[in-house]
C-alpha positions as CSV (number, residue, x, y, z in Angstrom):
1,X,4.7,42.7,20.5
2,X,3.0,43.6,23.7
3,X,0.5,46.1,24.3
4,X,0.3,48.1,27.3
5,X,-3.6,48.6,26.5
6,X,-4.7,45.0,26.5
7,X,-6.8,43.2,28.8
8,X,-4.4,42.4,31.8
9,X,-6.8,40.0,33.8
10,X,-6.7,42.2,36.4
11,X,-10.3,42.5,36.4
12,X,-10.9,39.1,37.7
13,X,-7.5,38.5,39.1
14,X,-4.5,39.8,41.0
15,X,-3.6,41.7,44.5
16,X,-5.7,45.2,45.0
17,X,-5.3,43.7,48.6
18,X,-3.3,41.2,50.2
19,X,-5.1,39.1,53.1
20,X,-4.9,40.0,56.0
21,X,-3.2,43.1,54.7
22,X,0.3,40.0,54.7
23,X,3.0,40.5,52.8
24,X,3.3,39.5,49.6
25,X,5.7,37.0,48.4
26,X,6.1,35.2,45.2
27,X,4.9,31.7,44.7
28,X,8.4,31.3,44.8
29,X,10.6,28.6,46.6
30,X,13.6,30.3,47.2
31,X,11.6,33.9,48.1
32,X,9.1,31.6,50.7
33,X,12.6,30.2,52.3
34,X,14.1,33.4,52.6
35,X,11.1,35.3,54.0
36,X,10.4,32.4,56.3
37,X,6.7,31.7,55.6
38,X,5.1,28.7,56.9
39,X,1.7,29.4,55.5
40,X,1.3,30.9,52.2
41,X,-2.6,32.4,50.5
42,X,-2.9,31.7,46.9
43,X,-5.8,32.7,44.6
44,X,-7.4,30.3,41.6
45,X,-10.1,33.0,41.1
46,X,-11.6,30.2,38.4
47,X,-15.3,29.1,37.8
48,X,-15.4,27.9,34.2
49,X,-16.0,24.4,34.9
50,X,-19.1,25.3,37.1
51,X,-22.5,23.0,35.9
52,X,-24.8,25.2,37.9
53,X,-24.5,29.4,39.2
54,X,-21.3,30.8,38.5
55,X,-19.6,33.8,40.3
56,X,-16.5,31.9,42.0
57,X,-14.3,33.3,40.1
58,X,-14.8,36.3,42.1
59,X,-14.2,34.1,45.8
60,X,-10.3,35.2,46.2
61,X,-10.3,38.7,45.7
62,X,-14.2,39.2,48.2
63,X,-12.3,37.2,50.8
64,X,-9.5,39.2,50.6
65,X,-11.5,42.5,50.8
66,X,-13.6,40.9,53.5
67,X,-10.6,39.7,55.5
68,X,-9.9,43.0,57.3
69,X,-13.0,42.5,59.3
70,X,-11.4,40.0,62.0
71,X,-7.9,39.7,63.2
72,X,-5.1,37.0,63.0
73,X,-5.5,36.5,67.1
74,X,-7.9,34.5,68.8
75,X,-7.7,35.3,72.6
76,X,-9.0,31.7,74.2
77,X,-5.9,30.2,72.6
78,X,-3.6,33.0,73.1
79,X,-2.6,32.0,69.4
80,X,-1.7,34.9,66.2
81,X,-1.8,33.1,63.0
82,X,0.6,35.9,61.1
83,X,2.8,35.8,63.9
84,X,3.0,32.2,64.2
85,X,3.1,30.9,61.4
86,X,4.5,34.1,59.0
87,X,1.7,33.9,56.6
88,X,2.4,35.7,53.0
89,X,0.4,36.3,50.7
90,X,1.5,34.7,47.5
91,X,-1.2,36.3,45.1
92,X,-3.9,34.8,41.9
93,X,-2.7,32.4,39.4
94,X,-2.1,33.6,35.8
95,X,-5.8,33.1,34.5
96,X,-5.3,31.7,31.2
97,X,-9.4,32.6,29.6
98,X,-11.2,29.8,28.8
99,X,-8.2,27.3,28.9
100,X,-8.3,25.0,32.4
101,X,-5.3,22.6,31.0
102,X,-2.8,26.3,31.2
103,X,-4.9,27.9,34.3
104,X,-4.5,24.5,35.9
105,X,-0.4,23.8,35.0
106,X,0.0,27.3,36.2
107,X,-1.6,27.1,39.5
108,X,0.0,23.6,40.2
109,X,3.6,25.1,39.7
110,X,2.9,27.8,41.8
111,X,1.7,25.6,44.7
112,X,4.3,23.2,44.1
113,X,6.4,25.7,45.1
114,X,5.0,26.9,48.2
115,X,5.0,23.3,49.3
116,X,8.6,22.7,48.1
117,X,9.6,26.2,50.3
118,X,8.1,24.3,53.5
119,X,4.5,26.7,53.6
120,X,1.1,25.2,53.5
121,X,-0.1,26.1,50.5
122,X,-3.6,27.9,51.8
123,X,-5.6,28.2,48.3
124,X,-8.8,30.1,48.0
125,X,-11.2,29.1,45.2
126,X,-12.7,29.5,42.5
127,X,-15.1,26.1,41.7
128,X,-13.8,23.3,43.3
129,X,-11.9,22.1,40.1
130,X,-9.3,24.4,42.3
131,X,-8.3,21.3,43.9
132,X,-7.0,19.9,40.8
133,X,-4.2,21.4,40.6
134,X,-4.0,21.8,44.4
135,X,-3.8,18.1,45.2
136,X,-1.7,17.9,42.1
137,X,1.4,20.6,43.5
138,X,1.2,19.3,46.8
139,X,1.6,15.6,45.6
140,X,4.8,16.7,43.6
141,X,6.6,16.9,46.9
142,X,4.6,15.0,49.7
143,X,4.8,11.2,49.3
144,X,1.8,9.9,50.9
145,X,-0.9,12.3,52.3
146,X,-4.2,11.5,53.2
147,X,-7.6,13.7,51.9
148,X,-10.5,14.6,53.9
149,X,-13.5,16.5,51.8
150,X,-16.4,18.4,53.5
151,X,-19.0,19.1,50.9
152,X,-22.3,18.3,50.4
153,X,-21.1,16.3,47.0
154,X,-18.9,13.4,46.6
155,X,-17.2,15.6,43.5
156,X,-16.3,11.8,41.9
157,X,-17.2,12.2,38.6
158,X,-15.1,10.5,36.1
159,X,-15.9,13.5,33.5
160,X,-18.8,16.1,32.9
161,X,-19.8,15.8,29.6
162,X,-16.4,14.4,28.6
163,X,-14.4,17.0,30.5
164,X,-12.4,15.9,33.2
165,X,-11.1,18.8,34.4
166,X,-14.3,20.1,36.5
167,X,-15.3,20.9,39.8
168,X,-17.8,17.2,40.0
169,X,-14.1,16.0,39.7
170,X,-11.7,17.0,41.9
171,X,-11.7,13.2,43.9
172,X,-11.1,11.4,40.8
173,X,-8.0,13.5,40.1
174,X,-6.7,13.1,43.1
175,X,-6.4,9.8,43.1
176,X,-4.9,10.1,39.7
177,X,-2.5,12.3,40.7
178,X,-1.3,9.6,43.5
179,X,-3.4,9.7,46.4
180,X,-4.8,7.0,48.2
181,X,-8.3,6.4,48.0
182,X,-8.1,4.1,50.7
183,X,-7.1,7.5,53.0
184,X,-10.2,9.5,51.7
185,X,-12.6,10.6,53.6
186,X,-15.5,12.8,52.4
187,X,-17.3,14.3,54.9
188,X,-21.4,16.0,55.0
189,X,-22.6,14.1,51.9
190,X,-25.9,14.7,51.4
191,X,-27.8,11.7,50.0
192,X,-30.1,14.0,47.2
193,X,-27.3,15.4,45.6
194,X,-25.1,13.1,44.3
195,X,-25.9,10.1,41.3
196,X,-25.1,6.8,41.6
197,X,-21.6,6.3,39.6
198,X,-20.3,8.8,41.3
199,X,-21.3,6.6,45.0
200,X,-20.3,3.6,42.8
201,X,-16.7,4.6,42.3
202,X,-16.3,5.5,46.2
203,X,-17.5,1.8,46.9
204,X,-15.2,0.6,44.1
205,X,-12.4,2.5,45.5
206,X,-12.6,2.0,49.1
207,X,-13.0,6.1,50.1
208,X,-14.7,6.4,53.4
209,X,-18.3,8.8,53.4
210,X,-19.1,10.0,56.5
211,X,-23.0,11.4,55.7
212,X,-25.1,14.8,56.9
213,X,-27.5,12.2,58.6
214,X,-24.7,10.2,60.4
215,X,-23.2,14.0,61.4
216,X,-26.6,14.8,63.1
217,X,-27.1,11.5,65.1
218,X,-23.4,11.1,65.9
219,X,-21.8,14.7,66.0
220,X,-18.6,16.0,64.9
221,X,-16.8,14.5,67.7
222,X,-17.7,11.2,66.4
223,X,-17.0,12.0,62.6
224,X,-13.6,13.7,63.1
225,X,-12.4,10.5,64.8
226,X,-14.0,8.2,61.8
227,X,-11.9,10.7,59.1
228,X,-9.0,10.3,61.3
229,X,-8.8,7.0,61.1
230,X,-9.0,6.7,57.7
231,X,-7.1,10.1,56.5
232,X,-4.4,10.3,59.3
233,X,-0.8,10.1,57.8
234,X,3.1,11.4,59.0
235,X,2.7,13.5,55.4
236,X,-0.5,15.2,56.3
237,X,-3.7,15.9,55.5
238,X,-5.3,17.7,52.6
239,X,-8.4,19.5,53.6
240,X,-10.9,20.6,50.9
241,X,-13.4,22.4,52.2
242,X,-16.3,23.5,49.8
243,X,-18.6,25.8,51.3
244,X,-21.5,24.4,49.6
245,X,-21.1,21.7,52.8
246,X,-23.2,24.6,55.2
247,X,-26.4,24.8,55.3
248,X,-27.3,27.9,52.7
249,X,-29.1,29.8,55.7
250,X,-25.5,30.3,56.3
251,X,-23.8,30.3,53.1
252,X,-26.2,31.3,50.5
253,X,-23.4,33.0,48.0
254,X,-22.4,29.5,46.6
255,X,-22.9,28.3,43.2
256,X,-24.9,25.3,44.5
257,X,-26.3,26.5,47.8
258,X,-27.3,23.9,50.1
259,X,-30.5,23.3,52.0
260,X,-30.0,21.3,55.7
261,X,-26.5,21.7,55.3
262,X,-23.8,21.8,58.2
263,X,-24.0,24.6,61.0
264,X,-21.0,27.0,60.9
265,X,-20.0,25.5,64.3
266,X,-20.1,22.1,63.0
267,X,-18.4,23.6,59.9
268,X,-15.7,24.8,62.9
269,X,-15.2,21.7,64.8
270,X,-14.7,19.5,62.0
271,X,-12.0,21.6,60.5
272,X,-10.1,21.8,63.9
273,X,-10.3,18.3,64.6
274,X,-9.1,17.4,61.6
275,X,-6.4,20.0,61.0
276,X,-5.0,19.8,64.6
277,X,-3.2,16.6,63.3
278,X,-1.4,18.3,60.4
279,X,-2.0,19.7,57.0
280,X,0.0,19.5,54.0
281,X,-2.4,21.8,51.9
282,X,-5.7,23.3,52.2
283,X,-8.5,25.0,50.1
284,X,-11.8,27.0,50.7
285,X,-14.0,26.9,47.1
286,X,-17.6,27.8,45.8
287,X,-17.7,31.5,47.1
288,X,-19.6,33.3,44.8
289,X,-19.4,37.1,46.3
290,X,-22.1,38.0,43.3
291,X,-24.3,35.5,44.9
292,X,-25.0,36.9,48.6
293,X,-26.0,40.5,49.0
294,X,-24.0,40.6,52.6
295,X,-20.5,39.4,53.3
296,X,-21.7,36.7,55.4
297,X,-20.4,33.6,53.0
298,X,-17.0,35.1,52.3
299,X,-16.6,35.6,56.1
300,X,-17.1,32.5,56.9
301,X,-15.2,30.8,54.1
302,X,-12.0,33.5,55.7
303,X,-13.3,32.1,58.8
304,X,-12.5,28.3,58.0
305,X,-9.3,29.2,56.8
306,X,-8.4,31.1,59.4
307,X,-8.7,27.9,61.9
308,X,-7.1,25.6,59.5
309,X,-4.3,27.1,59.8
310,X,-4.1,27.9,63.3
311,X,-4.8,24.4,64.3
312,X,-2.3,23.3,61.8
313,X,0.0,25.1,63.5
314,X,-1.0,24.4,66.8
315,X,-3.3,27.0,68.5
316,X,-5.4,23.4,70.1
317,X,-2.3,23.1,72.6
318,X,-2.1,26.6,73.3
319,X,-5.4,27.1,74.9
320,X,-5.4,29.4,78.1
C-alpha cells in the first residue's frame, strides 16, 4: 500500500527548477523524438560512494538554482544553446537510498534513452561513480566512442574496499562496459594523488595521461591535440569532467578539493577543443554546494557544461 506521507526523495532529488528554466521532458525516447531535443540535463544527485567530503549529492539541484545567473547566448559566437540545440530538461534519477546497483540501473536506462532519442545525454553529478552508469547508457547505443577525463585523479581503481561501484572507478567500468582503453585519455593528473595500481592498470591497458605538469609547460593547445589523437572517433567522444581537475582557489566546494589544479580558462579551452569534434555524452561531478559558502563552484561546473554543449553543437564555426 502506498502512503502519501512517506519520504518521497524529494529532499535530495527531483525538479523545484528546471535548468535554464528548459522544458521538461521525460527521460523518454519517444517524448525526446517528439519534442525534438538534441541535448537533454539529467540529475544523479548521488554521493554515497564518496572516500573523502561528501555533499555531491546536492550538485544537480545548486546547479540548477544557480543556472539562472547566465544565459543560453554567448555573443562572440553569435550561438544560443536552447535554441540550437532544444535542450530539455529531463530531471534526477529515482534515488534508490543506500543501494548504487538500483540508483545505477535506473540512471543507465534513463540515459540510454536520451541517447537512443538522438540527445546528448548532459548528466550532472553526484560523485563521479555518476559516470558508471553514464558510459554504461551511452554504450547501449553508440558502438565505438572514445573517453577523455579531466580530473586531477586517474579514477582506475579496480574496487575500494571490495566495492566496485565508486567514484576511484568510473575508468575501470568503462572499459568494462566496452570502451576502448586504447581511446582513453585522462587529462590534469596530478602526480600526488593517485597510487600506483591505479597508474599500473593505465600502463597495462594502454590509456593515454596527459599530466598537470605537461599542461603547464605545453598548454592546452598542445594537450587537446594529444587527446584528440588518441580519443577522436565517428561515434564521439565522452567527456567527464570532474571538477576536482581546477585548482580549489577556483573550485573549493568539491569533495576532494584540489591545490595547483587547472585555471578555469584552461578548464575552458580544454573542453572546447575537445568537444568541438563531437560528443556522444557528457558529465560534470564532485560539486558539493554544502562545501563552498559562494556559488562560485556550481557556476563554474554550469559553466563547463554550458560550452560542451555549444561546441558540440557547433558554436566554434559560428564565431562573428
Amino acid at each position: 500500500m502506498s502512503d502519501s506521507t512517506m519520504w518521497t526523495g524529494l529532499l535530495h532529488a527531483g525538479l523545484a527548477g528546471t535548468w535554464l528554466k528548459t522544458p521538461h521532458v521525460p527521460p523518454d525516447a519517444a517524448q525526446l523524438r517528439a519534442h525534438g531535443a538534441r541535448a537533454a540535463i539529467y540529475g544523479l544527485p548521488w554521493d554515497a560512494t564518496s572516500i573523502s567530503r561528501t555533499g555531491a549529492n546536492m550538485g544537480p539541484r545548486q546547479m540548477r538554482d544557480v543556472s539562472c545567473q547566465t544565459t543560453s547566448y554567448h555573443a562572440l559566437f553569435d550561438f544560443d544553446v536552447v535554441a540550437e540545440l532544444n535542450l530539455v530538461d529531463c530531471g534526477d534519477c529515482v534515488i534508490a537510498l543506500a543501494n548504487p546497483a538500483k540508483t545505477f540501473a535506473r540512471a543507465q536506462a534513463d540515459i540510454a534513452a536520451i541517447v537512443e532519442s538522438g540527445a546528448l545525454p548532459v548528466v550532472l553529478g553526484g560523485d563521479h561513480s555518476t559516470t558508471i552508469p553514464a558510459v554504461r547508457g551511452v554504450k547501449q547505443h553508440v558502438a565505438d566512442p572514445g573517453f577523455v577525463l579531466i580530473d586531477t585523479h586517474l579514477d582506475t581503481a579496480m574496487d575500494v574496499g571490495g566495492e566496485t561501484l565508486n567514484h576511484c572507478c568510473p575508468v575501470t567500468r568503462a572499459v568494462e562496459a566496452g570502451f576502448d582503453p586504447r581511446k582513453m585519455t585522462l587529462i590534469g593528473i596530478s602526480g600526488w594523488l593517485n597510487p600506483r595500481t591505479e597508474l599500473d592498470y593505465c600502463r597495462a591497458n594502454g590509456i593515454t595521461i596527459i599530466w598537470l605538469e605537461e599542461i603547464w609547460e605545453h598548454g592546452t593547445a598542445w594537450a587537446i591535440e594529444k587527446a584528440l589523437a588518441t580519443s577522436r572517433s565517428p561515434d564521439g567522444i565522452y567527456l567527464s569532467f570532474d571538477i576536482d581537475a581546477l585548482d580549489m582557489a577556483f573550485a573549493v566546494g568539491t569533495c576532494v578539493p584540489t591545490p595547483a589544479g587547472l585555471t578555469s580558462r584552461e578548464a575552458i579551452e580544454l573542453v572546447r577543443g575537445i568537444a568541438t569534434h563531437g560528443l556522444c555524452g557528457v558529465d560534470v561531478v564532485e560539486i558539493a554546494p554544502t562545501l563552498d559558502p559562494t556559488i562560485a563552484t556550481s557556476q563554474l561546473g554550469n559553466r563547463i557544461a554550458l560550452e560542451a554543449m555549444a561546441f558540440h553543437g557547433g558554436a566554434a564555426a559560428r564565431r562573428r
